[in-house]
C-alpha positions as CSV (number, residue, x, y, z in Angstrom):
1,X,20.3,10.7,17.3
2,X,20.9,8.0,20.1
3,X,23.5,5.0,19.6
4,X,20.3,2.9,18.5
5,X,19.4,4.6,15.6
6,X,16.3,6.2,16.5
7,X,15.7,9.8,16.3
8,X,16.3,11.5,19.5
9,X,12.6,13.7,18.8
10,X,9.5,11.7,17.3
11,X,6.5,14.2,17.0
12,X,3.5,13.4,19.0
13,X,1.5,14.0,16.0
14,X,3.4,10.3,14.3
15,X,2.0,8.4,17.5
16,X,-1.5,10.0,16.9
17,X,-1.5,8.6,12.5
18,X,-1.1,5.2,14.4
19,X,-3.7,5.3,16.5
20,X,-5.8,6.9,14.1
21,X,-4.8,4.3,12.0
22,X,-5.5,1.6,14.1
23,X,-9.0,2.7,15.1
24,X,-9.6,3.0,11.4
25,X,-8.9,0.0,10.5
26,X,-10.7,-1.6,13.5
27,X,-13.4,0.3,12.6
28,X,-14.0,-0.3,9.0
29,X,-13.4,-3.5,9.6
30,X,-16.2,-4.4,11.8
31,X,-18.3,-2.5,9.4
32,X,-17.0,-4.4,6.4
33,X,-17.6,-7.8,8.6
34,X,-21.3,-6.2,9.3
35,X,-21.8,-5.4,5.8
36,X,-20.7,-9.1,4.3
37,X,-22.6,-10.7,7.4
38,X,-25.7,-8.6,7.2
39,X,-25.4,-8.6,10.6
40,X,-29.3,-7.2,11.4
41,X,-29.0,-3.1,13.6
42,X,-31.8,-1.6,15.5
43,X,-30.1,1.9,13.7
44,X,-32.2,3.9,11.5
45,X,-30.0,4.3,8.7
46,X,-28.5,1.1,9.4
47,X,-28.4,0.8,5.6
48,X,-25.3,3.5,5.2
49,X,-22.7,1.5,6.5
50,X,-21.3,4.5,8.5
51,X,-18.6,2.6,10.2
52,X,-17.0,1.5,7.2
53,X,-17.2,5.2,5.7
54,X,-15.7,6.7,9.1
55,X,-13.7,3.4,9.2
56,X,-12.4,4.4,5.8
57,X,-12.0,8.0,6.8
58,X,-10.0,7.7,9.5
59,X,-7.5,5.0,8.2
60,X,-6.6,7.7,5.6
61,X,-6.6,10.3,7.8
62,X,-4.0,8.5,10.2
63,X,-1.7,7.0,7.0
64,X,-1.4,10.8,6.4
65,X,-0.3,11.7,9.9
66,X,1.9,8.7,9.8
67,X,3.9,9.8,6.7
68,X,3.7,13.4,7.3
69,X,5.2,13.1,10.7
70,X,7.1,10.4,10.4
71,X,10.6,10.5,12.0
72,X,13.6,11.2,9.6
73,X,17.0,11.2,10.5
74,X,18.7,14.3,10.5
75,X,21.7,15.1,8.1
């Protein structure tokens, strides 16, 4: 560990739960705002709200990265 407190190795696998995290949310956002708005899509099956299901997906996907890898402090 360095004299700042932080772990000397973070897994590269913590970095990627935040940006999957961030997507996710940035995602399922916009498709919560598009759902609320009834903002009008030329998409087929505009009526599935994908992005809020893949929004949705992916924010739990990247919370699970994040806590799973999530750098401890070694005893």
């Amino acid at each position: 560990m360095h004299s700042l407190g932080v772990p000397a190795n973070i897994p590269i696998w913590f970095f990627v739960g935040v940006l999957l995290t961030i997507y996710g949310a940035l995602i399922g956002g916009h498709g919560v705002y598009a759902w609320v708005t009834h903002e009008r899509s030329m998409v087929v099956l505009a009526n599935l709200h994908a992005a809020v299901w893949w929004g949705g997906m992916i924010l739990i996907l990247g919370l699970v990265y994040c806590v799973k890898f999530f750098p401890r402090q070694q005893r």
